[in-house]
N, C-alpha and C positions, 0 to 999 in steps of 0.2 A: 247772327252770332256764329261766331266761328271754332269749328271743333278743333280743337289743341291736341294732338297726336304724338308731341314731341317726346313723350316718355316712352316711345316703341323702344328706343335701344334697352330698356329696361331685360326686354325678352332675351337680348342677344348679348349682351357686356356690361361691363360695371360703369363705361364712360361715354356719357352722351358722342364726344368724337373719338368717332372709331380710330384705332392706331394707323401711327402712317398718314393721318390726314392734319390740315390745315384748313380753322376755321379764314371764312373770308368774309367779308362786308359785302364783295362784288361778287356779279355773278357772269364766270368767265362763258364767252359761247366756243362751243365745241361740236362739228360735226362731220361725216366722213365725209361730206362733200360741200356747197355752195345751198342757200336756204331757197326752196323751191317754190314756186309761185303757185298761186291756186285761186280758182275763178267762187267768188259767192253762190254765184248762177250752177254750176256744174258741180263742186265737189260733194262728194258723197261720205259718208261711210258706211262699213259694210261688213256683217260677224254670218259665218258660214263654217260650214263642216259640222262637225258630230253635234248637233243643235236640232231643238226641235221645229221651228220658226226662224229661217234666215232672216237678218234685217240689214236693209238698202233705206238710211236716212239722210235727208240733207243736213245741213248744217244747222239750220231752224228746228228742222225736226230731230235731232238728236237732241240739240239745247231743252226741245220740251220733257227729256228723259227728269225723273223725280235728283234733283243739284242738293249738294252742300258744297261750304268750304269749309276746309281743315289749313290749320298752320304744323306745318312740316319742316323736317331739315331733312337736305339735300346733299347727298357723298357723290362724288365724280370718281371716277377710278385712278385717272391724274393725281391723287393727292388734293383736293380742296372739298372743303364742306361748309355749308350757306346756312345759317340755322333761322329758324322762323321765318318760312315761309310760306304764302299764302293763296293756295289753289281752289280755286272755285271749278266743279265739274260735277260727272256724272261717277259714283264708286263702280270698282266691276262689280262686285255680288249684283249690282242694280242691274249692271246691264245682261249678266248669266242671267237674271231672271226673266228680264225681257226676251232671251230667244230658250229659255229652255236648255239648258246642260242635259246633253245626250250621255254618252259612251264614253264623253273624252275625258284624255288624262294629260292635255297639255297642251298650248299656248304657242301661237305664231302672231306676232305685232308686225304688221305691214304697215309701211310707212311710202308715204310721195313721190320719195328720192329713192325710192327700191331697198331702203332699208328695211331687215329684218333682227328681230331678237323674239328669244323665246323663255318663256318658263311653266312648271308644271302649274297643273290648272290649283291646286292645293296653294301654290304659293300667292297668287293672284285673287283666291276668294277672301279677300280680307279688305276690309273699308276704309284702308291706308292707299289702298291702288285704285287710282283713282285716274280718268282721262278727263285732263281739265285744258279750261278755256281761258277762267281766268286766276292771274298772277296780280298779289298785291291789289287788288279791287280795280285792275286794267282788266282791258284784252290783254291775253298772252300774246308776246311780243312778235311777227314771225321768226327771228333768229333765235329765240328761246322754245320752237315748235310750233307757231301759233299756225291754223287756227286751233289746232288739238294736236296733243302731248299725249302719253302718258307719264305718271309719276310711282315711282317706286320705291319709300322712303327706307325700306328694310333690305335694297339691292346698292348696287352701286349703279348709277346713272343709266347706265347705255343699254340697264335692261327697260328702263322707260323710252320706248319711240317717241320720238319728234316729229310732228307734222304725219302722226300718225295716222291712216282712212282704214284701218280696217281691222279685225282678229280673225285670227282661223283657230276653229275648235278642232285638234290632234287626236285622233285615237291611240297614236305613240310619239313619242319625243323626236324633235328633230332639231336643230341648233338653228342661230340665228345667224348673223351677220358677222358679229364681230367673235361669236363662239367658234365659228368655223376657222378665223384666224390666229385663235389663242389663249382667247380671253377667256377667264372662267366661266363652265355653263352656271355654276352656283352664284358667284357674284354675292358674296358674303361679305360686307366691309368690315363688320367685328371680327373676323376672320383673315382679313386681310387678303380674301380670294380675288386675286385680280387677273392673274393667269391660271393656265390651265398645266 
């Protein structure tokens, strides 16, 4: 059975779609490069830095972390938002617990394609962020991140990584990817934070 999450805008605005946005039926792909290949046999992933227990899992053995699915809506920073949908994965609070939250106070998503995005660790212990596998009762698609995403339903997209392998635990803030270009570090869609 699948947890229903769709009332999070509750916390942040008065209207399920955040302003500036357009709901869509489709769900467009978007990413700063071509969707990058990844072998069953070799990929890993892998949470390090201010942690008490690094963990290096395969992709079996992460799927054995304790899953739910939640149905979520999805804001892109482009202007579109995807409502009800449905991610099957591991929450972070599950997986902070699994290595032990140190010192840190913030969040680096490394992804395949050397993509990076950040946020503070406060923003991320919440069982709406979630790194999932699967979409709509598939595998996540690869051009939709597969074999693992993150999902950020209270951010705008780009702070969820795509074909994400790894987290690094921050003892200080440092920007991601697209923050270093402009983007908002906050990424507030009720807010309409899309730049910086």
């Amino acid at each position: 059975m699948a947890n229903d999450v769709t009332h999070l805008y509750e916390e942040f605005g008065d209207d399920r779609l955040p302003p500036g946005q357009r709901e869509t039926q489709r769900f467009p792909v978007l990413s700063k490069s071509g969707t990058p290949s990844w072998d069953p046999e070799t990929w890993s992933f892998e949470a390090w830095g201010a942690v008490e227990t690094e963990l290096d899992r395969s992709f079996d053995e992460f799927r054995d972390l304790p899953s739910e699915t939640q149905v979520q809506d999805f804001h892109c920073v482009t202007g579109w938002s995807k409502f009800d949908c449905e991610f099957e994965g591991v929450t972070f609070p599950t997986l902070a617990d699994a290595v032990g939250v140190d010192d840190a106070v913030h969040v680096m998503f490394h992804a395949m394609d050397g993509y990076t995005t950040n946020l503070p660790l406060d923003q991320c212990m919440r069982d709406e962020v979630m790194f999932v596998w699967g979409y709509d009762g598939e595998d996540l698609p690869a051009d939709h991140g597969g074999p693992l995403r993150v999902v950020t339903p209270h951010k705008y997209a780009y702070k969820g990584a795509k074909w994400v392998s790894g987290v690094e635990f921050l003892t200080e803030p440092e920007r991601g990817y697209w923050e270093k270009r402009g983007y908002s570090n906050t990424a507030n869609p009720w807010n309409e934070e899309r730049y910086s």
